[in-house]
C-alpha positions as CSV (number, residue, x, y, z in Angstrom):
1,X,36.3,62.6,74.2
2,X,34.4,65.6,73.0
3,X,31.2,65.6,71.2
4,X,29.8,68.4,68.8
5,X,25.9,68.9,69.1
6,X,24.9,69.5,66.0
7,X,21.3,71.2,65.0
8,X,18.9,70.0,62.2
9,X,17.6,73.4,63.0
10,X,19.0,76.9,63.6
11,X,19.1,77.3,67.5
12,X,20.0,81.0,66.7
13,X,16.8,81.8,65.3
14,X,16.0,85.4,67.0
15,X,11.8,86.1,66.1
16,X,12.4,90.0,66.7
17,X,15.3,90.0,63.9
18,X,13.9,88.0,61.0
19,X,15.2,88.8,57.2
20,X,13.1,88.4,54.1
21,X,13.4,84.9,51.9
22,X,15.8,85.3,49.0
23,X,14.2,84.0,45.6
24,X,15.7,82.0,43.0
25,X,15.4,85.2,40.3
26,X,17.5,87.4,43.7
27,X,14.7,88.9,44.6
28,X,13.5,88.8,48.0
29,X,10.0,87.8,49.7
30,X,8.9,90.5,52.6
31,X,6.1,88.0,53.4
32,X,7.8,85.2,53.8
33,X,10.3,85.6,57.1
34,X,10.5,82.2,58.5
35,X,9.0,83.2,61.8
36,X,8.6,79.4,62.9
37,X,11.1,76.1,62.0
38,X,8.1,73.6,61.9
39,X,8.6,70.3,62.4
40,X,6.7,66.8,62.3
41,X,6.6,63.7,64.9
42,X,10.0,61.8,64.4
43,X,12.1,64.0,62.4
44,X,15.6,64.5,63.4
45,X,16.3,67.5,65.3
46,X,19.8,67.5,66.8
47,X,22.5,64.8,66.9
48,X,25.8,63.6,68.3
49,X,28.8,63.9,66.0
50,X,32.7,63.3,67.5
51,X,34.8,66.2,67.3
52,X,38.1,63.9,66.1
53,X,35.5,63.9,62.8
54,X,35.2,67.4,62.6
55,X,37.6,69.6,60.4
56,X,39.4,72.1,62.5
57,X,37.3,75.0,63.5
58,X,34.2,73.3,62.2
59,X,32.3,72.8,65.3
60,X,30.1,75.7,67.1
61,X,32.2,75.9,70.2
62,X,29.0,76.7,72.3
63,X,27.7,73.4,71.0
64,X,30.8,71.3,72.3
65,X,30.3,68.9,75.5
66,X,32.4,66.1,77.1
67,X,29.6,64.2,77.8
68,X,26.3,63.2,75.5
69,X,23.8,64.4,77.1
70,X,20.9,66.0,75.4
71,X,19.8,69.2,76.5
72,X,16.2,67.9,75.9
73,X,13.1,69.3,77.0
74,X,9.7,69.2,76.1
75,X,8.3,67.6,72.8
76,X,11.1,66.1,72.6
77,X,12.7,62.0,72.6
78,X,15.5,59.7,72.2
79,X,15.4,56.0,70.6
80,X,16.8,52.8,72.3
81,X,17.9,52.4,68.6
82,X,19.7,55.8,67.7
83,X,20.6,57.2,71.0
84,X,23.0,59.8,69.4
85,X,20.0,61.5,67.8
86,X,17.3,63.4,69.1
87,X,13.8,63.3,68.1
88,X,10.8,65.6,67.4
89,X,8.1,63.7,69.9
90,X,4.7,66.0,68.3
91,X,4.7,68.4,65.4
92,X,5.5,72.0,66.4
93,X,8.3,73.8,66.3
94,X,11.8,73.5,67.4
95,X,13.9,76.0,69.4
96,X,15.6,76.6,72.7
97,X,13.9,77.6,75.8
98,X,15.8,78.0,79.1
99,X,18.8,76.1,77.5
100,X,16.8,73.1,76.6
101,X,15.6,72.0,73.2
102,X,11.8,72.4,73.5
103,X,9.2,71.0,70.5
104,X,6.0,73.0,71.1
105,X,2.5,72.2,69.4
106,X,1.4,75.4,69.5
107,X,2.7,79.2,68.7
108,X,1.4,81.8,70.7
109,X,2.0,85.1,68.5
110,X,0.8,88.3,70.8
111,X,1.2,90.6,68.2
112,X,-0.4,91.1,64.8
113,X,0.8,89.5,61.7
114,X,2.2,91.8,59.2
115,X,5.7,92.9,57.8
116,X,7.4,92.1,61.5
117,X,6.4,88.5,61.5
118,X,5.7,87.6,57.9
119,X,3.4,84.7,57.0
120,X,2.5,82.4,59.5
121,X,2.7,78.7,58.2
122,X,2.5,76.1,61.0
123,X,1.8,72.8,61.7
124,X,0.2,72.7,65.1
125,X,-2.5,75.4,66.7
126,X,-2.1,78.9,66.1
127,X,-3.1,81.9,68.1
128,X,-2.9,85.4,67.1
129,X,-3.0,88.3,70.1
130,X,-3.6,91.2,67.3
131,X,-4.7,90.9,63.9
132,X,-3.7,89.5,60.3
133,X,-3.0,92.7,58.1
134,X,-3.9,92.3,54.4
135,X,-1.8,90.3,52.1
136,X,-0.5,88.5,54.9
137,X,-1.2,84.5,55.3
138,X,-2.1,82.3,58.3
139,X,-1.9,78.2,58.6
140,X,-2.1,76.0,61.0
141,X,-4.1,73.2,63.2
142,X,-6.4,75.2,65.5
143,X,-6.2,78.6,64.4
144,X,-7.3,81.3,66.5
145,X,-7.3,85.1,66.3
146,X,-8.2,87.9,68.8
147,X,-8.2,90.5,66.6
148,X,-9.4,90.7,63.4
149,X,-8.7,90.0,59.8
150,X,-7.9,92.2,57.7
151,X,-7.6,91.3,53.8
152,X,-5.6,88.1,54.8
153,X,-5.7,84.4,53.7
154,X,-6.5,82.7,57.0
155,X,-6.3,78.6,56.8
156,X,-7.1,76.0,59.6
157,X,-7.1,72.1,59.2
158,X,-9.7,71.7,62.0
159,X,-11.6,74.7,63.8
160,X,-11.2,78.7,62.7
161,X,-12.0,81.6,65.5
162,X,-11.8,85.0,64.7
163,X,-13.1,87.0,67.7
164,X,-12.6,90.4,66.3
165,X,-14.4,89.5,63.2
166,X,-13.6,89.6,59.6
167,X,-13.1,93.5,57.3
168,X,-12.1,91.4,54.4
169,X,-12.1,94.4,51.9
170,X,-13.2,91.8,49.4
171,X,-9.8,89.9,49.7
172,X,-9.8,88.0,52.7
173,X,-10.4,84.2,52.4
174,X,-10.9,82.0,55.6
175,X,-11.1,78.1,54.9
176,X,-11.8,76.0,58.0
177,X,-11.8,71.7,57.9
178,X,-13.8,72.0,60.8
179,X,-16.2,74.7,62.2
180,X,-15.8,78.6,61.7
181,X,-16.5,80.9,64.4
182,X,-16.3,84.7,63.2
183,X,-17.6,87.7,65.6
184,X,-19.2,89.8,62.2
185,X,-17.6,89.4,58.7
186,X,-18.2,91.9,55.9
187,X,-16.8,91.6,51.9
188,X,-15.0,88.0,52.7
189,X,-15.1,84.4,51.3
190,X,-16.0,81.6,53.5
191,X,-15.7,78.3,53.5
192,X,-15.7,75.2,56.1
193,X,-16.2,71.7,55.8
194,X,-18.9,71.9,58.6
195,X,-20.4,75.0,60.0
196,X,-20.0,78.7,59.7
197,X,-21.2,80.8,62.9
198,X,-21.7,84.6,62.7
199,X,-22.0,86.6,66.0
200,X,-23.1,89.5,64.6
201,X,-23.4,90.7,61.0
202,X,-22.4,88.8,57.4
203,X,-22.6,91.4,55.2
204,X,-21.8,90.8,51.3
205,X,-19.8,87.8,51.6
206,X,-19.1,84.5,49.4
207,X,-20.0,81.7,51.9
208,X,-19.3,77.6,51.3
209,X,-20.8,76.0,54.3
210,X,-20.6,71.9,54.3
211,X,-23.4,71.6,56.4
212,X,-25.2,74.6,58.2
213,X,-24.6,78.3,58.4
214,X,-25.7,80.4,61.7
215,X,-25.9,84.3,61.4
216,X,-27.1,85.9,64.7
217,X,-27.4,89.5,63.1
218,X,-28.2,90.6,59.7
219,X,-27.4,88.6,56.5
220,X,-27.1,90.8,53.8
221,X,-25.8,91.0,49.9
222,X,-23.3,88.3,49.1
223,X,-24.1,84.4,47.8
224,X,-24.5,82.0,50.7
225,X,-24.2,78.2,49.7
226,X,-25.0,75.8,52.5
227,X,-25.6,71.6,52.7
228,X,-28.6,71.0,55.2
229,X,-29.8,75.1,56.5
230,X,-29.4,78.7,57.4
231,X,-30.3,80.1,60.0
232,X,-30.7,83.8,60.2
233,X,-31.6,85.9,63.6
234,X,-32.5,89.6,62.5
235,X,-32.5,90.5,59.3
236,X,-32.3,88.7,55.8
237,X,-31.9,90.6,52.6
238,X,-30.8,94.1,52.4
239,X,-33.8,95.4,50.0
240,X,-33.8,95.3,46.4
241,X,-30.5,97.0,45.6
242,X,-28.8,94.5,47.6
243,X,-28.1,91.1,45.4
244,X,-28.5,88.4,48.2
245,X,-28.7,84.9,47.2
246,X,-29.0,81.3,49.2
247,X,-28.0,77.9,47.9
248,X,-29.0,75.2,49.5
249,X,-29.3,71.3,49.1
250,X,-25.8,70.5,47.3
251,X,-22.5,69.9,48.2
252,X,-20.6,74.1,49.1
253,X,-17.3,71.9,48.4
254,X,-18.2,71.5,44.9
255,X,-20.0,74.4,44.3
256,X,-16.7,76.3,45.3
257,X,-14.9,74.4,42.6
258,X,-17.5,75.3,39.8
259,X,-17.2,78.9,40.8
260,X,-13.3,78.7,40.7
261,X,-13.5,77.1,37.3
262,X,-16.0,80.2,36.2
263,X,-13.2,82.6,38.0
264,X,-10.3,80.9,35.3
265,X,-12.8,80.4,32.4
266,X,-13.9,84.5,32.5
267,X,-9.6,84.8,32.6
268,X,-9.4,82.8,29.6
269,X,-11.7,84.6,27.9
270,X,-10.2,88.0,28.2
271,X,-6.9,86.6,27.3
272,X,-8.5,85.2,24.3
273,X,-9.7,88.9,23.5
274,X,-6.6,90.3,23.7
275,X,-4.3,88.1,22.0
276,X,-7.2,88.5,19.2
277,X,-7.0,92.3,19.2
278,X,-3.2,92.0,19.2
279,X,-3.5,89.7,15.9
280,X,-5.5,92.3,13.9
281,X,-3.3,94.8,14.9
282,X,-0.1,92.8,13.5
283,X,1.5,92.7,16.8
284,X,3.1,89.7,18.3
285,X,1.0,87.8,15.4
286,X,2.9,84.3,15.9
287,X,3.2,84.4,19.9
288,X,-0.2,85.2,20.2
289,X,-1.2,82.5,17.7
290,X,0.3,80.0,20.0
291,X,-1.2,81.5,23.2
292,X,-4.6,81.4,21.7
293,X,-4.7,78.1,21.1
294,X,-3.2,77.3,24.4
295,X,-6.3,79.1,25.5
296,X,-8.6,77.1,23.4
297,X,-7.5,73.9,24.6
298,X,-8.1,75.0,28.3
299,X,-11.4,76.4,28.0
300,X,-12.3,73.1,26.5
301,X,-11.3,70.9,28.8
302,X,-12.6,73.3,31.7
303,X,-15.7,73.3,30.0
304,X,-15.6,69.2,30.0
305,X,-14.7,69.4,33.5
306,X,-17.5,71.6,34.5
307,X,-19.9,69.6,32.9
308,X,-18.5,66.3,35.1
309,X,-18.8,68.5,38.0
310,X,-22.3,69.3,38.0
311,X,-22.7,65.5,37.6
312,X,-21.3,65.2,40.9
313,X,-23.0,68.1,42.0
314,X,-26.5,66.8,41.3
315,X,-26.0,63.9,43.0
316,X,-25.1,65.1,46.3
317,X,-28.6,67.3,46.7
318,X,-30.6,66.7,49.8
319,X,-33.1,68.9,49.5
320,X,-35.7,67.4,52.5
321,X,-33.6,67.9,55.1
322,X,-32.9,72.1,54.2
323,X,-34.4,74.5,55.8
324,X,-34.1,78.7,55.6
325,X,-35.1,79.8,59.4
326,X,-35.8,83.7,59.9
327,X,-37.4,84.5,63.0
328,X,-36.6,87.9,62.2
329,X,-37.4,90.0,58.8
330,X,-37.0,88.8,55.4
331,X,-36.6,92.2,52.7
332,X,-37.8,92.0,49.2
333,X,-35.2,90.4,46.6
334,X,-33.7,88.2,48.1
335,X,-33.4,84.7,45.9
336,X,-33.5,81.1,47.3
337,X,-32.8,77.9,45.8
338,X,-33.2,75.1,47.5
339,X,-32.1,72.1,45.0
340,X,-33.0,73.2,41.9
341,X,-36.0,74.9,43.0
342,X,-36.1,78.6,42.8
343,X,-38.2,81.5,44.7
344,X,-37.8,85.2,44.2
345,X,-39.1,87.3,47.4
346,X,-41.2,90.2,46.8
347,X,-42.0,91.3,49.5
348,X,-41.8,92.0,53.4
349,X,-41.5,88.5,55.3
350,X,-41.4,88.2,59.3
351,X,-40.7,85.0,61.4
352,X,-40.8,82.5,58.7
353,X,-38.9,79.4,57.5
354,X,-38.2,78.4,53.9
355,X,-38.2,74.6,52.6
356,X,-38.9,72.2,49.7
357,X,-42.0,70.8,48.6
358,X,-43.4,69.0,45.7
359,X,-39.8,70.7,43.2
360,X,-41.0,74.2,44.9
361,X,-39.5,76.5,47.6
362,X,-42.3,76.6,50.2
363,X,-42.6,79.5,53.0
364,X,-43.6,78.6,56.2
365,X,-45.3,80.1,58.8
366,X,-43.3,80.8,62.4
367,X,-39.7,79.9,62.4
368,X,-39.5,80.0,65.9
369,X,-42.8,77.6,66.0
370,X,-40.4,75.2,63.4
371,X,-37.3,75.4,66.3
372,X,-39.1,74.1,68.8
């Protein structure tokens, strides 16, 4: 008796010929092509179904065998208990390789992300040969990127490497579970549940660190928050037309919440503004009635939620334990906290170490003395 193979996946799925995502309002998504069919330990990938079921001319006739025997291949298994079904054995991604039905756990892109590949959104490691354009997204496990990034939302669950460093062009956002490795980075956000480690250069960037920050070049402009301490090879501080500011002692995490909730709360109030405007001028009066005191009711409870927050916040400080090491120069203005201790420089500083002593920011002498 015949058998029909039938795919929980589309084994037709060419990567050089991808088409946008359609939308529910018929528009159509150029980010979004589908470049990968992800799927997770024990889903159902491909299973046996008998032909005598099948209405006539239902059945792929490429897909038609006399015998049931899986074309199975790597990543790939079979259960005593449904042996006409066949099973994802890791998370990856599904497709045929040399006529077998492979699962692999990780996608090996040579080329750059952009409008031929669409977002990349997978569930095992990720590496990219070029770069990831701006606009563009990249998840995954393991992510790692040879070129560089380029305005784009780059997201790993574990560890992050970007090898041709970061021109975020004040878009770019790279989150990390794990550790961050970056080459340089200029005009990004940053943030990783346990270190950050610049090559070269971090130039005015938002930074989140969950425990310590490395920057083996110059650090300059941007806001750096960081758990435990920074460490900063050449240069700190651009001079005093360059805002550069350190954070350290609480919890980045949270910190990157508080600043999000400032991000929706300076929204609000510019809505506010302009429904307000749009009232004295007679337009919309009733509409913009109700939106304002939409907007009312959020900034309240954002401004509840923000005051919870630093609750939190507070209690996570350990300032003892932080430490600011420059073995190279420190330039006039930049600002240091370090709990809620506060020092402003003001002027030139060479191979010293910042920490906290008796609710003040200390300087100490020799930060190469301190490493030792």
């Amino acid at each position: 008796m015949p058998y029909w193979l039938k795919h929980h996946f589309n084994p037709d799925l060419d990567q050089q010929i991808l088409r946008p995502e359609h939308q529910d309002d018929g528009s159509v998504d150029h980010y979004e092509l589908n470049f990968v069919q992800s799927v997770e330990t024990g889903d159902v990938i491909a299973q046996w179904v008998d032909l005598a079921d099948m209405p006539e001319g239902g059945a792929d006739p490429r897909f038609v065998f006399e015998d049931k025997i899986f074309p199975a291949g790597k990543g790939t298994g079979i259960k005593r208990a449904s042996p006409d079904q066949l099973f994802a054995a890791v998370n990856g991604y599904v497709c045929y390789q040399d006529g077998k039905i492979v699962v692999l756990d990780t996608l090996t892109l040579p080329s750059e992300v952009d409008f031929r590949t669409g977002n990349i959104n997978f569930i095992g490691n990720v590496i990219i040969g070029g770069s990831a354009r701006g606009g563009f997204a990249v998840r995954g496990r393991e992510v790692t990127i040879q070129g560089q990034v380029e305005g784009a939302r780059v997201e790993a669950l574990r560890g992050l490497n970007c090898r041709g460093g970061v021109k975020g062009g004040k878009t770019a956002f790279l989150e990390a579970g794990r550790t961050m490795k970056l080459a340089f980075c200029e005009y990004a956000t940053l943030k990783a549940q346990e270190d950050i480690l610049v090559k070269g250069a971090l130039m005015h960037s938002d930074v989140y660190a969950g425990r310590r920050l490395a920057v083996g070049g110059r650090l300059t402009g941007g806001r750096i928050h960081c758990h435990e301490y920074v460490y900063v090879g050449e240069q700190l501080g651009g001079g005093l037309d360059t805002d550069t500011s350190l954070v350290v002692g609480y919890d980045p995490g949270l910190l990157f919440t508080d600043a999000e909730y400032d991000r929706r709360i300076h929204g609000l109030h510019e809505e506010m503004v302009a429904c307000e405007k749009s009232i004295k001028r007679g337009e919309n009066s009733r509409q913009c009635g109700i939106r304002l005191a939409a907007v009312s009711h959020e900034l309240g409870l954002l401004k509840t939620l923000k005051v919870k927050l630093w609750e939190g916040i507070r209690g996570t400080g350990q300032v003892d334990r932080c430490r600011i090491l420059v073995p190279g120069v420190v330039k006039p203005g930049v600002e240091i906290s370090i709990g809620s201790a506060f020092l402003k420089v003001d002027d030139f500083l060479e191979d010293v170490y910042f920490y906290h002593e008796n609710d003040e920011v200390r300087i100490g002498a020799s930060a190469h003395k301190f490493m030792r």
